[in-house]
Every structure is written in C-alpha cells, then in structure tokens.
SESE-888937 format. One record per residue (C-alpha): y, x negated, z. Coordinates in pm, whole numbers, plus 32768, in hexadecimal, padded with zeros to 4 digits. Layout:
! residues N
YXZ/...
//
This chain:
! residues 430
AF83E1F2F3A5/B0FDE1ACF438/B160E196F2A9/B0FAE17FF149/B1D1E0DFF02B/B19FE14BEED1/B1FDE085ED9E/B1E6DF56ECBD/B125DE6FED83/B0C9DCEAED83/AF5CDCD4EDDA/AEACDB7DED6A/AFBFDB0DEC62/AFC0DC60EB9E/B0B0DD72EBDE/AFF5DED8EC36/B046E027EC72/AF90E046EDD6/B00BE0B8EF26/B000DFDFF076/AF77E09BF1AE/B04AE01EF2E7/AFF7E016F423/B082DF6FF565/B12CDE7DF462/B014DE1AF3C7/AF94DE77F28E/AE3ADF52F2B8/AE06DF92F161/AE3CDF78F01B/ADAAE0A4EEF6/AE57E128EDC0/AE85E287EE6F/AEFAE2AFEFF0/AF68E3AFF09E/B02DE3B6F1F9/B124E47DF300/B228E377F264/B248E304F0EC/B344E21DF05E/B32DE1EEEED3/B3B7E0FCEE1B/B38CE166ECA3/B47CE08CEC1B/B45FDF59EC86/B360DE39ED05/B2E3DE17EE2F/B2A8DCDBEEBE/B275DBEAEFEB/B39EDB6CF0DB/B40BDA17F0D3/B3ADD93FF1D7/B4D0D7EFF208/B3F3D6EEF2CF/B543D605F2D7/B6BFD690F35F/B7B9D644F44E/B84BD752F4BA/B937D656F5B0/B8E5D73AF6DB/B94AD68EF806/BA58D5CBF7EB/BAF4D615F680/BB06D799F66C/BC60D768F5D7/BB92D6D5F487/BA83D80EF4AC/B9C9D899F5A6/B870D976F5D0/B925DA8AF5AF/B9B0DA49F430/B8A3D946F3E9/B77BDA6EF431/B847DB67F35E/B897DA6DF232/B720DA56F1FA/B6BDDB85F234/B7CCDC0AF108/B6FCDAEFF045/B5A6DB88F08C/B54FDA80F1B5/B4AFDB2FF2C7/B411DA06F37B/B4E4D898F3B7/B4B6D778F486/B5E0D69EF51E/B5DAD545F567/B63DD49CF69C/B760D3F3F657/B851D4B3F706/B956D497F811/B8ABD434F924/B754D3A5F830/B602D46DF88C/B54FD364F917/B4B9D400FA5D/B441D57DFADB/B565D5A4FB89/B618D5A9FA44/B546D682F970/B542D784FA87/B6AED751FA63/B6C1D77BF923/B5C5D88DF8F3/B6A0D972F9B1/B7E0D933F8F1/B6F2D98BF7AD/B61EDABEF843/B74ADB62F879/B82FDB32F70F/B6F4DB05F5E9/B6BFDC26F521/B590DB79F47F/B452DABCF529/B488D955F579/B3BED82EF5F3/B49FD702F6B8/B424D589F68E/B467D46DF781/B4D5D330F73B/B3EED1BAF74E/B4C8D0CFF7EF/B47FCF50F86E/B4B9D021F9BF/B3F5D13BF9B3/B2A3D09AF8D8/B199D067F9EB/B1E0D1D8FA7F/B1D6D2D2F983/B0A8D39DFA0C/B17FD4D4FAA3/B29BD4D7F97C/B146D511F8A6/B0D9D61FF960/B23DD6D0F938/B2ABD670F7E3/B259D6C8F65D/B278D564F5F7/B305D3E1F61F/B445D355F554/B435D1C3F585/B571D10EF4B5/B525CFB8F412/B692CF73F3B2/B7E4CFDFF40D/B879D13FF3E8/B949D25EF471/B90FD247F5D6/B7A5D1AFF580/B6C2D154F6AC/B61ECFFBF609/B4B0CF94F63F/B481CE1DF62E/B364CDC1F52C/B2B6CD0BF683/B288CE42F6E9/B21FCF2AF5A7/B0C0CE86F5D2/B081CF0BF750/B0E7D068F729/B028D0C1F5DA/AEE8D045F6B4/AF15D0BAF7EC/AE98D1F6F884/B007D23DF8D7/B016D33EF7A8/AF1CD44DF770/AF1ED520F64F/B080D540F5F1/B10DD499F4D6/B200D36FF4E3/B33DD368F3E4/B3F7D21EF37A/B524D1C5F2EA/B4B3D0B8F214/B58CCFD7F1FD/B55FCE4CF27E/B66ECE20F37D/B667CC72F357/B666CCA6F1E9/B7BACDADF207/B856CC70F2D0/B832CB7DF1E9/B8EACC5EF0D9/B9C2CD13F1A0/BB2ACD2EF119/BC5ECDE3F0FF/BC27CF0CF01F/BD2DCF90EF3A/BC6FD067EE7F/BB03D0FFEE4F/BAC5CFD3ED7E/BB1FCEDDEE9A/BA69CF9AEF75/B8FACF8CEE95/B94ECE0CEEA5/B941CE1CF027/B830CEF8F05C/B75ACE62EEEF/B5F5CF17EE82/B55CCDCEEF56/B598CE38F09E/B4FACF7FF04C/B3C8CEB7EFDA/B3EACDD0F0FD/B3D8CEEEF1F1/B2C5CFC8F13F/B1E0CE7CF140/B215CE40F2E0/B1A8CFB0F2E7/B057CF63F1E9/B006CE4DF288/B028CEC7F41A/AF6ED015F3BC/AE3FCF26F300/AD3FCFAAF41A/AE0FD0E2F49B/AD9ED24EF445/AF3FD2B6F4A9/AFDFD3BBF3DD/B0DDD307F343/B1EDD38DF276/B2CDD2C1F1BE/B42AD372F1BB/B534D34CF094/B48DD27CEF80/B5A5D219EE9F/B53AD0E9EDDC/B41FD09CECC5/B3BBCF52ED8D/B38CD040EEB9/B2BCD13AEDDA/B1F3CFF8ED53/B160CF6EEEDA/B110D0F9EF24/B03DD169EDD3/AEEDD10BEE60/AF51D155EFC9/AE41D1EEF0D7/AE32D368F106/AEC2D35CF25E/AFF3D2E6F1C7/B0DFD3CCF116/B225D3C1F054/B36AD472F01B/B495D464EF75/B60DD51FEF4D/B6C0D5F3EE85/B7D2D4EBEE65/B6CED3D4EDD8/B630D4BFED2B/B780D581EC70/B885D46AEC7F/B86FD2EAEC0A/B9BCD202EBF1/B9F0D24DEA90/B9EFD3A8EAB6/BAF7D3CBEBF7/BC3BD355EC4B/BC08D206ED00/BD4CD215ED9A/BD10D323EE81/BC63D306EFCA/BC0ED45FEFB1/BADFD3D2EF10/BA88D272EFFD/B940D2E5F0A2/B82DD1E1F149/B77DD181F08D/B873D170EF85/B874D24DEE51/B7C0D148ED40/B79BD110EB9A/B73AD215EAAD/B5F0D155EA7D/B5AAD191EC24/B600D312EBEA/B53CD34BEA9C/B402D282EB6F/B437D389EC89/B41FD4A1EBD4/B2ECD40FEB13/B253D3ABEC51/B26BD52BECD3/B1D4D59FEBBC/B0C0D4CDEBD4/B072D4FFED5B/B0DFD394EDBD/B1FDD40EEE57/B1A1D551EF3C/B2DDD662EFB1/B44FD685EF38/B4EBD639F09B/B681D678F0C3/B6BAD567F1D3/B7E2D66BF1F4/B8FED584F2CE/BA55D651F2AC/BB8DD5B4F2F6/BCD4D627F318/BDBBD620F1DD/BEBAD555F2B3/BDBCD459F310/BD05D40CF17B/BEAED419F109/BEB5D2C1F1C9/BEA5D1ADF10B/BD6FD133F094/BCE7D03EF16C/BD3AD0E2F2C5/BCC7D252F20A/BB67D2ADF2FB/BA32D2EAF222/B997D42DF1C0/B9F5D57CF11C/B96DD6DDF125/B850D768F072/B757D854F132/B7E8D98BF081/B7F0D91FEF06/B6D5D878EF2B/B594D96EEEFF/B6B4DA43EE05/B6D6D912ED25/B56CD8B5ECC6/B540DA64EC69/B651DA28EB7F/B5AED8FFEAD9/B45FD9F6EAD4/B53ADAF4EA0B/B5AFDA1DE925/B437D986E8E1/B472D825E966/B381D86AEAA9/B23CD922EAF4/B273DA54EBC7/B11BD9C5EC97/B19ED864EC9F/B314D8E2ED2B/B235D9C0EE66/B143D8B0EEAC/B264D77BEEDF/B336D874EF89/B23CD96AF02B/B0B8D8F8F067/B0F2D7A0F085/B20FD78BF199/B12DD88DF27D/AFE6D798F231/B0C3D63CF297/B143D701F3F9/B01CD7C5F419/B090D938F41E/AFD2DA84F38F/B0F1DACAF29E/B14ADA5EF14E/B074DB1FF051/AFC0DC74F049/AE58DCB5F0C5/ADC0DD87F1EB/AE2FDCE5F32E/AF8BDC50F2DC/B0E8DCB3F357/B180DD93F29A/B292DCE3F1FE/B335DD35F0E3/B456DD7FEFB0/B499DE5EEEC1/B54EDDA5EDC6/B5CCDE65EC5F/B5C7DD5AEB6F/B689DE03EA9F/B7E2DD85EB80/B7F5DC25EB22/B954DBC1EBF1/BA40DAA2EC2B/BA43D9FCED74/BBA2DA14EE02/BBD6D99FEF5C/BCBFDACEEFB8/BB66DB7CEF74/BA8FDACFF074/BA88DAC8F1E5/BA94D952F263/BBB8D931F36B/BC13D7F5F28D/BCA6D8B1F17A/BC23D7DEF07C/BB0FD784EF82/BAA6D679EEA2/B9D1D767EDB0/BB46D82BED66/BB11D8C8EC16/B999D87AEBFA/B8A2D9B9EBB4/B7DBDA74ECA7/B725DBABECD5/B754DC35EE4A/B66DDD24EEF0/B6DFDE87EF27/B601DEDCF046/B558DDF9F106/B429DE19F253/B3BFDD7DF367/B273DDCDF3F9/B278DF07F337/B3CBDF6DF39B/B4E5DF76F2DC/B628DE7BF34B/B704DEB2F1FC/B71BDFE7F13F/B7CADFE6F014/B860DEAEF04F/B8F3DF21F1C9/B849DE81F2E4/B7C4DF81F3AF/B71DDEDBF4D3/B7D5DE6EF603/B7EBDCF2F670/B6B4DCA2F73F/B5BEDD4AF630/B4E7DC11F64D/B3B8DB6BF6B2/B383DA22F70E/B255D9B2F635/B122D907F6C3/B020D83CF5C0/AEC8D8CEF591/AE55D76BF536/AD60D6D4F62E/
//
C-alpha cells in the first residue's frame, strides 16, 4: 500500500473508526486496523468523500479576467471539490474537436483538481456529434437564452435524443423555453422584474419538450438548475435515465430573503418564492431532486455593479458550496449521508466516474473536516479571482486537508500541489 489514513470514517451512512489502504489512488482496502510504510491519522476529525461539481464555468477561454482554471480549480478544491465539469459556453463555444483539444490544453496545464469538459448541441453541430462523444464527459444543449448560451431549437431536441449521435455520455439542459422567455421578456429593474421575465412556466415549458422528446430514448439526461415547484411537479414521476439538480442559490436564497435591488443576486433562471425554495429543499430530501450543483458563473464586481438590466447573470459558488450543506449537518437540519450522497455518490453516478463514496476500487478522494470550526464565509477568505460572494456571512465548515487519488493537494488549509495535478476523467459507464 502507497498510504493508509486512519480516523473517523464515513462508511455506509455511519461514521467508523477504520483505516483506508491506498494504493495507486485507489482505495484497496478498508479494515479497522492497517498498517503501512506511510500513515496519516486523523483523530480529530471526520473523514469523508470529495465533492464532485457536475455544473461550473470556470470562463476559460475567452473571460479569464472573470476566473480562470487556475483560480476556479483551487476555489473548489479549498471547498472539498476534487472532481468538476465545465460547460461549453465559452469564448470561442465548444462545439467541435478542434475546440475541446483546444481547450483541454489550456485546462491540463492550470487545474489542480480532475475535470471532465462538455460540448455544446447546437442547430449546427446536431447531426455530427459522433467524434465530440468520443472526446468529451458530457453534452450542454440551451433551450432559452443566457450568458453566451448556444440555443437548440425545440425542432431539433427530438433528433438528437434519438439518434445514435450520442453514446453513453450524459446530456445537460438549461431548462428554460426560449419562445416562452420572448413572449415575457422585459426590462428588469430588479430580481422581481426579472422572475416576471423568466416566470416558473418557461421552466415547465422546457422540462416538458425534454419529457416528451426523450418518451422512447434510454439518454442520460440531466436536468440542470431546477428552481421552481411547477418544474419539480412535471419531473416527480420522471424515468431513471433522467436526473435532476439544483443550486445553492435556489436552494439558500428566495426574494424575500435577499436584497432585490442588487444584481449581485440576478442568476438564470432567476432566484424564485419562498414556497419554490422550501419545495427544493423538500424535493432533495425526498430523492426527486438528485445533487446540490453550484452552476458557479463569477463575474467581475465591476460588471454585477451595472445596473440591473444590463448586469450578466450568474455568481460564484463552487467553494461554499459542499462547506455550506456540513454546516447545516452540524446544526441538525441535514443528514450527514444525505449531504455525501447529493454532493458525492450521486454526481460520480450521473457522469459516470469511480469516485464519490468509499468502497474497494474507488479513487481515493477525500477531506478531513473538524466539525468543531463552524466559520463565516467572507469573500476576502476565498479564492475566486472575482472577489466576491453571495453566501457573505453564511456558515460553513471548510476542510483542513483534502486528497486526490490518495495524495494530498491541501494541507492544513495550504495548497500543496502544483497547477497541472489533474486528470482528465473518462466515464466507466458503457
């Protein structure tokens, strides 16, 4: 064995006192009593499985001055995310190889954490996906409008979740109805204005295209973002090729609970009622909504101070993300196994991956976490090169240490790994 960790262990929803057996960054075995050349112990605090963020945008190419993979890869990894995936919709879009080989350079070379790159569904690229799916973790295809989205017209949705085109991978969508976001389109003043132009119904719209062009398709789909209750309501008795995520920011913040002033807090889909938050967190805890997922989309402080309606979309999240639901386990409002499986074993499931929980045969990713250091988030604290977060003041519980395929990448809260400790992750799922 390369390594053996010793500690307070999360093996099948209980904690244990155990030790992990390492070995080319997998985990070999597990026994209450292990002995090896190297031993790291852990005696007061828990150890358990890395985060894996199926949704960020990390803006690298063509925004780096918003974040990049070099920040974006560190900011999770702080937060206990070992493992992300970034969508396409960058500057220029991923929408052939050429691009993803482009891009896969850029990120081989700055993540400190494993990473998977999707490729966009256009009206351009539909009928000749065969190679991208070869090369990629996954498809993003757009229904509506957004930040430098790459739109799929509903003629099309039909064709690409039955053709032979894409094998295997999983296929993401922004869920929202792009004909239904014309018709109420309007200036926005505030985040109230702004639910009135992107309203619950084109949500609903959008999720039923998807239901009814996947009727006789065996596609992963995964249905990115849920924000609304009449969302939730069409996806309750969905099929189990189709899966379901939704934010920290629907999940934490509702437009009685923020200021709606600010544009620090316009996001697409828009942040919705109380009654559409309390449902998501319900939903979770019930299994009909799958992962926590940080759609993390930093912009520059400068660009949300605009005013409202020509503020871009999106805010941060991939760091306070995993730290946020272990506080809410602290304080008793969430089930240590519930927090791992939405955040851990279900992400790796949806893109395929041998991580996310710990048995014989998985990577060995992990946190020690003492749970005894509740903190405030403060965004002088964290590490996104946008300098700002909408969770400011909001409770957390970092990780101290934190591993990647058994080796360690932050020690005592220093990252000790250079950039380019990384892996480009392939699915196991055939």
């Amino acid at each position: 064995m390369d390594l053996v960790i010793r500690g307070k262990v999360l093996i099948q929803g209980k904690i244990e006192e155990c030790c992990l057996g390492i070995k080319d960054g997998k985990i070999c075995v597990i026994k209450k009593i292990l002995s090896g050349d190297k031993v790291c112990s852990f005696s007061n605090k828990i150890i358990l499985p890395t985060g894996i963020d199926v949704h960020v945008h990390f803006r690298d190419p063509g925004n780096i001055h918003k974040e990049d993979f070099k920040t974006g890869s560190m900011s999770a990894a702080y937060g206990g995310i070992t493992c992300i995936c970034d969508m396409p919709n960058t500057i220029p879009p991923v929408t052939s190889m050429e691009l993803l080989e482009k891009k896969k350079k850029i990120v081989s070379k700055k993540s400190y954490i494993d990473f998977g790159l999707f490729a966009a569904i256009s009206n351009e690229n539909c009928s000749r996906l065969s190679e991208l799916n070869k090369h990629c973790q996954g498809f993003k295809i757009f229904l509506g409008e957004s930040t430098q989205a790459i739109k799929l017209n509903k003629d099309n949705l039909k064709f690409v979740l039955s053709s032979n085109e894409v094998i295997n991978k999983p296929i993401f969508f922004h869920a929202e109805d792009d004909t239904c976001l014309q018709k109420y389109k309007k200036l926005s003043s505030d985040c109230i204005d702004h639910v009135a132009s992107r309203p619950a119904i084109c949500e609903k719209t959008a999720i039923l295209n998807v239901l009814n062009a996947a009727l006789d398709s065996q596609q992963r789909i995964h249905i990115c973002h849920l924000s609304s209750l009449e969302g939730l309501n069409v996806l309750r008795n969905r099929p189990s090729n189709i899966s379901v995520g939704s934010t920290p920011h629907h999940l934490f913040f509702d437009v009685e609970n923020i200021n709606t002033k600010s544009s620090f807090f316009k996001v697409n889909p828009p942040i919705r009622s109380a009654i559409d938050r309390e449902s998501l967190w319900l939903a979770l805890k019930t299994g009909d909504i799958d992962i926590v997922e940080s759609d993390h989309a930093p912009h520059t402080i400068e660009e949300k101070e605009q005013n409202f309606d020509v503020a871009p979309s999106g805010m941060p999240g991939v760091e306070t993300m995993y730290p946020m639901l272990l506080a809410l386990v602290k304080k008793d409002k969430l089930d240590l196994q519930l927090a791992t499986s939405i955040m851990c074993k279900r992400p790796a499931e949806i893109i395929g991956v041998p991580k996310g929980n710990f048995s014989v045969g998985m990577d060995a990713d992990f946190i020690a976490v003492d749970f005894s250091k509740i903190s405030k988030i403060k965004a002088k604290s964290l590490h996104y090169k946008c300098e700002w977060t909408p969770f400011e003041g909001k409770e957390a519980l970092f990780p101290t240490d934190v591993f990647l395929r058994g080796e360690q990448i932050i020690k005592e809260k220093e990252i000790v790994v250079d950039m380019g400790f990384c892996k480009q992750i392939s699915s196991t799922i055939q």
